[in-house]
N, C-alpha and C positions, 0 to 999 in steps of 0.2 A: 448559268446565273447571269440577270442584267448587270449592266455596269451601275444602275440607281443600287439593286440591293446590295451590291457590292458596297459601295460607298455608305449605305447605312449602316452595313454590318460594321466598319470602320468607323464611324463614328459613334455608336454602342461602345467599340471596345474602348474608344478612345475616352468617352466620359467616364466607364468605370475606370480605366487606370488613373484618373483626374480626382476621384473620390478619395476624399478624405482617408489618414492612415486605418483611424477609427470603423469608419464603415466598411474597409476593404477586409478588416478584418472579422467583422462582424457575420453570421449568420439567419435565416429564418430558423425558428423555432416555435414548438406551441407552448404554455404558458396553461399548466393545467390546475386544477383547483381539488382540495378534499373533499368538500364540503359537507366537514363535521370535525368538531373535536377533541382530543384526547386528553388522556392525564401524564401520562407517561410518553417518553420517546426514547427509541434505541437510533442508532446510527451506526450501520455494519459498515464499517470500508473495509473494498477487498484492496489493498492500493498493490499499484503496477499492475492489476490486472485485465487481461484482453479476454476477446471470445478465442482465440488460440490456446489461452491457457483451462478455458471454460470445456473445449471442445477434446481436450486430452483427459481433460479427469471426469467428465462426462463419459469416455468410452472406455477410458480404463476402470471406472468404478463398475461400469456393465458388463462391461466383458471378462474383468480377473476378480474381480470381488462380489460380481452376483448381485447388484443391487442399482437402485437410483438417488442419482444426488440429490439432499434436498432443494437443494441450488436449483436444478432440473424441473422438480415437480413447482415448484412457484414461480417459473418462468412461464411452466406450462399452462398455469391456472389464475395469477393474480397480475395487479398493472405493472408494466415493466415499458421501459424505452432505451433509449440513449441520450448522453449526457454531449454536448462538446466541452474540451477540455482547456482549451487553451488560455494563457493569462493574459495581464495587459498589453506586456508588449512582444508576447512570441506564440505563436502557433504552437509550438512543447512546451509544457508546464512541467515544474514540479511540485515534490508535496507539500509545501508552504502553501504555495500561487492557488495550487488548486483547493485545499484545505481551506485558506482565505474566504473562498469561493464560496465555498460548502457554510462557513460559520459566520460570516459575512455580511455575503451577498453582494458581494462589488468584487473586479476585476482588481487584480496588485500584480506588483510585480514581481519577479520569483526572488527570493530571498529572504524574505523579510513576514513576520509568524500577526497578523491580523494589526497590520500599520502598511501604510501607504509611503512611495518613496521619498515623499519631505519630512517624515518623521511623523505626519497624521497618526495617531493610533485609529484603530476599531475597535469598537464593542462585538466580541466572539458572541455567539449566539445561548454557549453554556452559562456564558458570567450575564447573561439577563435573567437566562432561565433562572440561575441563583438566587438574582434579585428579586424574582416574582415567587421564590420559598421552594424548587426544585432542588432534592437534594443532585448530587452529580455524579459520575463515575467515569473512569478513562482505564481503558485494559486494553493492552497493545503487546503484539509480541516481539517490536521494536523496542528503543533506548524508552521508557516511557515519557523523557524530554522531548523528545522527539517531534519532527514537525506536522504530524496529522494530528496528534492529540494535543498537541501546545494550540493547534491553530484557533481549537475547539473552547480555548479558556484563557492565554494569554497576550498580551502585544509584549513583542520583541522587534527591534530592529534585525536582529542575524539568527535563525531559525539553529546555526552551530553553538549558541552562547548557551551551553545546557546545564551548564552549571548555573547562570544564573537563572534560566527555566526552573532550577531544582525549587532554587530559592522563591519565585516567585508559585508554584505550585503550593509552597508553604504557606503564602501570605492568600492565595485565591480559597482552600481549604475545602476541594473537595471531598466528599467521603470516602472515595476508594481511589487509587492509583495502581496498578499494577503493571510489570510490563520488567522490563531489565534499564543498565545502565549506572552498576553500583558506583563509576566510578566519578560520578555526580552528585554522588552521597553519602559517601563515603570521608572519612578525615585524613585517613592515610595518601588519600589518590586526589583529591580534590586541589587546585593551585592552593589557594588561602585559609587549606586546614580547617574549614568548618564541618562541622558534624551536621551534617541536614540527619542524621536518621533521629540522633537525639531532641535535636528539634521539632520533630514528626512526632515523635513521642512526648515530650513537652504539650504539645498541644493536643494528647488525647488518641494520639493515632497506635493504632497496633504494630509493629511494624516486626514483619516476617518476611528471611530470605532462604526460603527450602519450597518445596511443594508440601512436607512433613509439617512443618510451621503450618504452612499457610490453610493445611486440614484440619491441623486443633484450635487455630485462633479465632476466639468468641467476641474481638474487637467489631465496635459498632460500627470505626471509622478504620481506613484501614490503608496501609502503605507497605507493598511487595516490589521487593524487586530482586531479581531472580537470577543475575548474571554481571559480569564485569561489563558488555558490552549491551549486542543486545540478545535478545533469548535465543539459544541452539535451533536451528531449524529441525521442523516438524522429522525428518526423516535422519538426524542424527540425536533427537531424543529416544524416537522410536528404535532405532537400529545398533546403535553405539553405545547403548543406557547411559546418556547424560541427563544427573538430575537436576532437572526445571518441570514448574508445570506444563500441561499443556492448555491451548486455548482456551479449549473447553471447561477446563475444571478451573484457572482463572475467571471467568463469567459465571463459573458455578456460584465460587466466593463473593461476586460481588454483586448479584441479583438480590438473595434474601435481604443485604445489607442497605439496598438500594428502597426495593419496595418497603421496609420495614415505615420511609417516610410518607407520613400525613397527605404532605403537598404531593406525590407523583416527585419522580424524576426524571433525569435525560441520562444518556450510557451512550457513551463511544464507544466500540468493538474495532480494533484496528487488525487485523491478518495483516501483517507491515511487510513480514519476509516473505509473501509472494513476490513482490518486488525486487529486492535484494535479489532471491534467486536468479529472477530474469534477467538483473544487472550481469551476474554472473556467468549466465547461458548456459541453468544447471537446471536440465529438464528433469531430474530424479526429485531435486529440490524443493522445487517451483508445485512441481507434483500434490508431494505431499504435503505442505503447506496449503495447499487449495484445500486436498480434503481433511485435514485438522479445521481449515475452517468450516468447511460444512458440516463436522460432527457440533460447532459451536454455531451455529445455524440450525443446526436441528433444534437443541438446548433455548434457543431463542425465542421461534415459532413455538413451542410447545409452552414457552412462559406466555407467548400474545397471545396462546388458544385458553389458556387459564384466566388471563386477565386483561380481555376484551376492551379494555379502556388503552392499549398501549397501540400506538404506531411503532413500526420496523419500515426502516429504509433500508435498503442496502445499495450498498453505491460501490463503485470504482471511481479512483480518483484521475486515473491515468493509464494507459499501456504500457508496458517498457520490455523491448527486445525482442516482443511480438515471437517467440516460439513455436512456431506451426506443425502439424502434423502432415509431410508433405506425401503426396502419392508415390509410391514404391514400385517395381515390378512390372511386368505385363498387362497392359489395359490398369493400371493401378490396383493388380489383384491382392498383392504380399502386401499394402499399406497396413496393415493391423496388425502384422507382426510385429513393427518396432514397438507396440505397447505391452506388446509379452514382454520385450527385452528389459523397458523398464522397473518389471519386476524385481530384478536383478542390481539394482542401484540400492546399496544400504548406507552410501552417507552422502554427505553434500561437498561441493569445491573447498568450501572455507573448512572443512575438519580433515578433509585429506592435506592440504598445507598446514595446519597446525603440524599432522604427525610427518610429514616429508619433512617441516624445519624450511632452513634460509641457503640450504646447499646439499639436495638430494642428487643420490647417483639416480642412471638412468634405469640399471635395475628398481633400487627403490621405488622409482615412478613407475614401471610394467605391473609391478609386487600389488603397487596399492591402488593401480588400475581395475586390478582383477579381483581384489577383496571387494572391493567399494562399488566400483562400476559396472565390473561383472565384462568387462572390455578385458581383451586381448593389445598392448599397443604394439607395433610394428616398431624396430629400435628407431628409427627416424622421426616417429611420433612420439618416443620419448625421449628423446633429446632436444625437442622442440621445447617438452614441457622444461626440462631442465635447464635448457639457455634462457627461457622465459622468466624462471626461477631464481636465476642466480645473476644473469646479466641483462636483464629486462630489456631480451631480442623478443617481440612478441608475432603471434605468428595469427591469422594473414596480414595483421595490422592492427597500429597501436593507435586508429584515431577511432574507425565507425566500433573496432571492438577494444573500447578504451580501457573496462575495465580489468585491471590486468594485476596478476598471469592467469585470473580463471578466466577470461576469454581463450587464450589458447589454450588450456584444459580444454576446453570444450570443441573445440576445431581440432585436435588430433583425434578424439574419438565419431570423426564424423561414420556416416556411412560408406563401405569400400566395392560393396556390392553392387549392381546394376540392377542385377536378377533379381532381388529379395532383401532386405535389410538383414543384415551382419551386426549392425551398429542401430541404437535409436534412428529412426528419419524423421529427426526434429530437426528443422534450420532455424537460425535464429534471425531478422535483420539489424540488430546492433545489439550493442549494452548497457545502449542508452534506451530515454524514454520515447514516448512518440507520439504523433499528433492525432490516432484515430479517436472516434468516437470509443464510448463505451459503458457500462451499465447501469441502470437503474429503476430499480424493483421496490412496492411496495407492498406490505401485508399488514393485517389491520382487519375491520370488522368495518363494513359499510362503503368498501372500492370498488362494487362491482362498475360500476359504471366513466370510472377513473379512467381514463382515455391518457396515457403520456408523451408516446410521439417520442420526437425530437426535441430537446430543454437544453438548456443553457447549464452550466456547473450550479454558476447565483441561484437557479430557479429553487435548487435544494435548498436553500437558505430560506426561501416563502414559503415553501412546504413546512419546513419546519417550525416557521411562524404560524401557520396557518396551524396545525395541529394544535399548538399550545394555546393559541390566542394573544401572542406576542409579536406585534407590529411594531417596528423601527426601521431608521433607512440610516445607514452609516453614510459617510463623505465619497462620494465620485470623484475618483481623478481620471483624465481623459489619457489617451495613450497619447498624443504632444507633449501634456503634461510632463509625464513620466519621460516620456524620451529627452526631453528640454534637460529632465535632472540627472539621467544615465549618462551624458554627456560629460559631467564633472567628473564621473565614477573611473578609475585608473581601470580595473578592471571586473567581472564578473566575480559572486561567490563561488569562495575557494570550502572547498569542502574535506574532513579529514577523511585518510583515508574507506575507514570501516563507515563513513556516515556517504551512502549514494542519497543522489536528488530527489 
């Protein structure tokens, strides 16, 4: 190489590292259009979901249960791209930032539920729809305060203030709410004693907390919630007979209730605990959560084949912990065995510590390895989980796998094998979220020619204006901006324990 293109290539790098914080973090993207109308819109987030966790229930649905996801078949036939994730001032988002994103249309920073950091509110993209006569709906298999479905209907400064989320859900008056988190509406549990469910019902709403309720109640408007936290994950509803509903029959409930309105609606569908799981490094979890949501994807597509006037987006909000299926064995022959294994997984991290308690012997931990996991532990790997448990020594570490002790749950039952998997051959790289790309799919009646690409998070926010015929532009704050006011801030949102980002 000459020494001129030397020094130009040098001066290239030198003007981009001179760019603005803004631009640098910035990407190209294409900026893709309907072009046509709707009456109706759904909104499926899978959140925390990757193509790692796409590509595991993808072969495990074909290879042990004999069939195709419908995930699968609308990737394979309708518009689909990727999303970038990131918020205003960080490359990792979470579900606030990105949610923001999604209901929005402008860049925030993570924390804080459609408001900007000097205390700007947003107009969520539901409470217009409201305003233009859409009735509304939010079913989540998270806290239903929670921050993908709050992002969608109200401004909050702290995405954690769920109590008062409750209350403001109250006064916003969607028709359906379902999802868990009694203890935000509850009088017993709530700081200041108020009854949110009586005031649900005051105002007309049904209010049902069984799956049994929730199949006899002929309420028009309607408020479930189904657990003290947030709903049992898919594979210890299935596996442990804990009753809650499932996805599916959540969106069952709140579909007829939806379309019974005039104007068209809008529906949020949140699969919340794929996330969680991943938080966790709980590949049996994470699993089954995927495909409870595509039994609730099927249920979807099959209402937009009946009722041609709806758009379905399905979106990923985020990655988190990225669980891959790694190659196994000789030439990568034995890789598909660890998907047999997962057969063998009948509940999740979070219900095997419920039954281990706050001071399990190391027996106890091999015991309920091998009910649950279908694992074998080695006594070294259970004493790991047990110091984890009781003296929170966390094992290989307590920053990149922070959440903890199911991170180390999950790294004692790694693979021991060389030859062949003994153990799943799912790695995990953190228990946090991550900065990759990731998905978004559309179906509907007149996309054949939808071209999506590569899109910005916000871009979901014009699509979704663009279906309803609702145009607005909320307030831009630049990333200087925001950084100028995180400056004052002591520290980062602290989150409780059972609420990941």
């Amino acid at each position: 190489m000459k020494r001129r293109d030397i020094l130009k290539g040098g001066l290239a790098a030198g003007a981009l590292a001179l760019l603005p914080r803004g631009h640098t973090q910035g990407a190209l993207q294409n900026q893709p259009s309907l072009g046509r109308r709707y009456r109706n819109l759904i909104v499926f987030v899978y959140d925390g979901f990757s193509w790692e966790d796409y590509a595991i229930a993808q072969a495990y649905a074909r290879r042990r249960q004999g069939r195709v996801l419908a995930l699968e078949r609308l990737l394979a036939r309708y518009p689909n791209g990727l999303i970038n994730t990131y918020s205003l001032t960080s490359y990792v988002t979470e579900s606030s930032a990105a949610g923001n994103a999604f209901s929005c249309g402008v860049k925030t920073v993570n924390g804080g539920l459609a408001i900007h950091a000097d205390g700007t509110p947003l107009k969520p993209f539901f409470a217009a729809a409201k305003e233009a006569g859409k009735a509304v709906g939010l079913v989540t298999t998270t806290t239903v305060t929670h921050a993908t479905p709050g992002s969608f209907v109200v401004s909050n400064p702290d995405r954690n203030a769920e109590e008062r989320i409750a209350e403001q859900y109250l006064e916003f008056g969607a028709e359906v709410y379902l999802g868990g988190g009694d203890r935000f509406f509850n009088p017993a549990k709530r700081e200041d004693g108020k009854d949110l469910y009586a005031a649900f019902a005051a105002k007309g709403y049904g209010v049902v907390r069984t799956p049994e309720e929730l199949a006899r109640s002929n309420a028009t408007r309607l408020l479930g919630v189904f657990s003290e936290s947030h709903v049992p994950y898919e594979i210890d509803r299935r596996f442990q007979g804990l009753g809650v509903p499932s996805l599916k029959e959540m969106v069952q409930a709140a579909l007829p209730r939806l379309a019974a309105h005039r104007g068209g609606f809008v529906l949020q569908v949140e699969a919340g605990r794929i996330d969680h799981a991943n938080h966790l490094n709980d590949a049996g979890a994470t699993l089954w959560d995927v495909l409870a949501a595509d039994e609730a994807l099927e249920l979807l597509t099959a209402f937009v084949d009946r009722n041609p006037d709806t758009l379905l987006i399905v979106v990923s909000d985020h990655a988190t912990g990225v669980g891959g299926l790694y190659g196994a064995g000789r030439s990568y022959l034995e890789s598909s065995q660890g998907l047999d294994l997962l057969e063998l997984q009948r509940a999740s991290f979070e219900h095997m510590l419920r039954v281990l308690g706050q001071a399990p012997e190391a027996s106890q931990v091999k015991e309920a390895f091998r009910a649950m996991k279908g694992v074998d532990l080695e006594d070294a790997e259970a004493e790991r989980v047990v110091r984890a448990i009781r003296e929170k020594v966390y094992w290989p570490e307590g920053v990149r796998q922070g959440v903890q002790p199911a991170n180390t749950m999950a790294w004692a039952m790694v693979q021991r094998d060389a030859r062949k998997p003994d153990r799943p051959n799912i790695g995990w790289s953190s228990g946090q979220h991550t900065a990759s790309p990731v998905m978004l799919l559309l179906y509907g009646q007149g996309l054949r020619f939808v071209n999506l690409g590569l899109v910005d998070n916000t871009h979901v926010f014009r699509l979704m204006g663009e279906a309803l015929g609702l145009r607005y532009q909320n307030p831009v704050m630049s990333e200087e901006e925001a950084l100028e006011i995180l400056k004052a801030r002591p520290q980062g949102m602290r989150h409780p324990e059972d609420v990941w980002a």
